[in-house]
C-alpha positions as CSV (number, residue, x, y, z in Angstrom):
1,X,0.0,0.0,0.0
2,X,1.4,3.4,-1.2
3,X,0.1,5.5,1.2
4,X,0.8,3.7,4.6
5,X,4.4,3.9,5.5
6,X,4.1,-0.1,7.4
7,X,1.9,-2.5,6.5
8,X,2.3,-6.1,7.4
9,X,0.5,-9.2,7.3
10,X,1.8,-12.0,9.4
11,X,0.3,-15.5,8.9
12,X,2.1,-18.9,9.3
13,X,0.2,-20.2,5.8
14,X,1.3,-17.9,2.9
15,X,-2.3,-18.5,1.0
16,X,-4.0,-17.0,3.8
17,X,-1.8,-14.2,4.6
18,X,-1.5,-13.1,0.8
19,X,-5.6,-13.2,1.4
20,X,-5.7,-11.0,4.1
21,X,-3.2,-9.1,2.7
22,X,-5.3,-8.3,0.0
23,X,-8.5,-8.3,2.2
24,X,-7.1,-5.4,4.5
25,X,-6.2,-3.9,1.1
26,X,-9.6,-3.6,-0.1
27,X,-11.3,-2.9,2.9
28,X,-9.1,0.0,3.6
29,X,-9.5,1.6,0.5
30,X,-13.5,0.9,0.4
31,X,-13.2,2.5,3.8
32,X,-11.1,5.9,3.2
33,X,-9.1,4.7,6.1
34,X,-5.7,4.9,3.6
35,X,-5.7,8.9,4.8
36,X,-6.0,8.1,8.2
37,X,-3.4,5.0,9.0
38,X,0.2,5.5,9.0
39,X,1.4,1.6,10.2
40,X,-0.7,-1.1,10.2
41,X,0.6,-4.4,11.2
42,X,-2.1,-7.8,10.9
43,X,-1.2,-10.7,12.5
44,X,-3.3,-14.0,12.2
45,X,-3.5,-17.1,13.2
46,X,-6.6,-19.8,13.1
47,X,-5.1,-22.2,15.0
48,X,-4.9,-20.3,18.2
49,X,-7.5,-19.0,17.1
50,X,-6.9,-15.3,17.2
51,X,-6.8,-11.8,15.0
52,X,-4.4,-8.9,16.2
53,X,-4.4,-5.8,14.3
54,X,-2.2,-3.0,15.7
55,X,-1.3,0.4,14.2
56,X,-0.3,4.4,14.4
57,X,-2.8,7.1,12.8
58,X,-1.6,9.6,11.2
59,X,-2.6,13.0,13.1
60,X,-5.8,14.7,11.6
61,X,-5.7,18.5,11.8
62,X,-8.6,19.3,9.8
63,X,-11.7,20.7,11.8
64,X,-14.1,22.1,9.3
65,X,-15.4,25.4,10.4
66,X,-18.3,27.7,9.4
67,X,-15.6,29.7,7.4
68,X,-14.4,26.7,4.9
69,X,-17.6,26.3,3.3
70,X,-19.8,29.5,4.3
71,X,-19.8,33.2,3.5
72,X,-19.9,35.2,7.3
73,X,-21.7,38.7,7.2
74,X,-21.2,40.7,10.1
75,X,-23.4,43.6,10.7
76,X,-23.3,44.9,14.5
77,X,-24.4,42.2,16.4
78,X,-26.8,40.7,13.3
79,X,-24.8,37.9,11.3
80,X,-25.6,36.4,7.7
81,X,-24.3,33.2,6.7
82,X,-24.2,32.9,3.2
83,X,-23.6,28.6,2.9
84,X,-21.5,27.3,-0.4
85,X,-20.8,23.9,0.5
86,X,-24.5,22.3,1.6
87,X,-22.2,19.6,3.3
88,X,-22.1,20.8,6.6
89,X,-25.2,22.8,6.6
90,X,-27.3,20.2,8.7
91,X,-24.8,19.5,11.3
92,X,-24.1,23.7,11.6
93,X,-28.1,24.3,12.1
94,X,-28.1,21.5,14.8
95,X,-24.9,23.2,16.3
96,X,-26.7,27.2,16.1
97,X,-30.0,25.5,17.6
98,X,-28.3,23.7,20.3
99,X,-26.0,27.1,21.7
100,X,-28.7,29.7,20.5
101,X,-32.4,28.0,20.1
102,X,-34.2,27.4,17.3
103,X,-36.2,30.5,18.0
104,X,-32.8,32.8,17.7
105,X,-32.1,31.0,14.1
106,X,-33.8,32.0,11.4
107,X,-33.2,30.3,7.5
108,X,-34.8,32.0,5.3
109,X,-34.2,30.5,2.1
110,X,-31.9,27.1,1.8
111,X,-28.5,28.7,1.9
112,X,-29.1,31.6,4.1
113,X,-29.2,31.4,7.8
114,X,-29.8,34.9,10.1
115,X,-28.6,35.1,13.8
116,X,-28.9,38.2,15.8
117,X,-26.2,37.8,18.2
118,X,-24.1,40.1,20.9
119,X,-20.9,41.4,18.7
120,X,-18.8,38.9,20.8
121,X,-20.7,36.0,19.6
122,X,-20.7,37.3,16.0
123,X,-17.2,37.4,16.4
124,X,-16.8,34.2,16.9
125,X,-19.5,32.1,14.3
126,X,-16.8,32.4,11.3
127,X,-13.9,30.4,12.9
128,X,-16.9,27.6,14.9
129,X,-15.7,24.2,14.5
130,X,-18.9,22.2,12.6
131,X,-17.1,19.0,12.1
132,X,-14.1,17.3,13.7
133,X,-13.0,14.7,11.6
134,X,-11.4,12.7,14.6
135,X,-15.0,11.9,16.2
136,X,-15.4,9.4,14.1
137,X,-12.2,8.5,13.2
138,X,-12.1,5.9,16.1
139,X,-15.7,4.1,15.3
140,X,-14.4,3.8,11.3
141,X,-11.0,2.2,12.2
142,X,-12.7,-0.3,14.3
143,X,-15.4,-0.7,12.1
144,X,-12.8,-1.5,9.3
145,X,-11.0,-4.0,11.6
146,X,-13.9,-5.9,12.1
147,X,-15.1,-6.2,8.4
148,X,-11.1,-7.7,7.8
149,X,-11.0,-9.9,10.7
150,X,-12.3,-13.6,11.1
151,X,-16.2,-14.3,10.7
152,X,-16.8,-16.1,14.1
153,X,-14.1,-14.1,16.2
154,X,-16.8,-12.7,18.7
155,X,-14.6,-12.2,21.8
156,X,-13.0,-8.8,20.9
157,X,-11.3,-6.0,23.0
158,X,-10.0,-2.7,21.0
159,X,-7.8,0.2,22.0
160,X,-7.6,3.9,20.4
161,X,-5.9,6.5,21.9
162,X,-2.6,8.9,21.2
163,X,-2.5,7.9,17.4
164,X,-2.0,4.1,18.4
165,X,-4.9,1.9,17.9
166,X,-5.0,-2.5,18.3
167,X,-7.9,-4.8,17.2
168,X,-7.8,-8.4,19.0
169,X,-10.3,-10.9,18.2
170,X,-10.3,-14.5,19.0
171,X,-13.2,-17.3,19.2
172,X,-11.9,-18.2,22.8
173,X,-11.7,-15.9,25.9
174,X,-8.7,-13.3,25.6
175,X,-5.9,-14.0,28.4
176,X,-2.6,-11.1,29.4
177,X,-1.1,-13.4,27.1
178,X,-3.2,-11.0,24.4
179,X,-1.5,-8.5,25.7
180,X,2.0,-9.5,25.6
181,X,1.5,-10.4,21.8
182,X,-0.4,-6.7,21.0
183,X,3.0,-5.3,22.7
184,X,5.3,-7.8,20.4
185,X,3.4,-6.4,17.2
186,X,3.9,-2.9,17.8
187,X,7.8,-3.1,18.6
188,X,7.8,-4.9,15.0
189,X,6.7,-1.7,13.9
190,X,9.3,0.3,15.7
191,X,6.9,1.7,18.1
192,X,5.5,0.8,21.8
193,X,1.9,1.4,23.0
């Protein structure tokens, strides 16, 4: 994979980690998670049974505010918001009814909304963070893990936190031994948990 600086598969039969190896591919991609994964390393292993993905995100910087994809008027204390991108538009009128009330928003025409706000609040509508791309970035990963792991691997534990992330899923209960081998996968990376 181009795009992620580590990525290995380790399996003791070379059919089925070539299969996962193109499995993890795929999903990836179908997934967007190619932006978001820096190392990835996959270790597998039926006759255990387990599944143990571990990896590093890359950082995501990009919070989407009202200025990236609207046009901010401000007129004394009234502010027009002139939208470009209807993207973001639901998940901004949730955000101005939540702080301000519905009753304080007004919309009237599709990409138009109207607030009538103190000059400090104006002031700060234009640089609002709408979306954070990182709020989901954890339930995606882990969604992606499970779609490449076993069928029938039900016992699970997963980890995100500080850019590091692991998967672990097995058919039989997980034991500190788990552990141990999540910590052996991430020094083959070159990094610790």
């Amino acid at each position: 994979m181009l795009s992620i600086e580590y990525f290995q598969v380790e399996c003791y039969d070379e059919t089925g980690r070539e299969y996962y190896e193109q499995l993890a591919e795929v999903v990836l991609l179908d997934h967007n998670m190619l932006r978001v994964v820096h190392k990835l390393h996959i270790f597998i292993d039926p006759r255990i049974p387990i599944f143990v993905a571990t990896g590093v995100t890359k950082t995501i910087h990009s919070h989407i505010t009202v200025n990236d994809f609207a046009n901010v008027q401000i007129e004394g204390g009234k502010v027009t918001i002139a939208i470009g991108e209807e993207t973001y538009l639901s998940e901004l009128l949730r955000i101005l009814w939540e702080k301000f009330g519905k009753d304080h928003v007004d919309q009237p025409d599709r990409f138009t909304i109207i607030l009538n706000l103190t000059k400090e609040e104006a002031q700060k509508i234009a640089d609002m963070v709408v979306v954070d791309p990182s709020e989901n970035l954890y339930r995606d990963l882990i969604y992606a893990l499970q779609v490449i792991a076993p069928e029938g691997f039900k016992v699970r534990r997963q980890y995100y936190g500080k850019e590091r992330f692991y998967y672990i899923a097995s058919e039989n209960t997980l034991t500190e031994s788990a552990d141990v081998l999540i910590r052996e996968k991430f020094a083959l990376m070159g990094e610790s948990l």
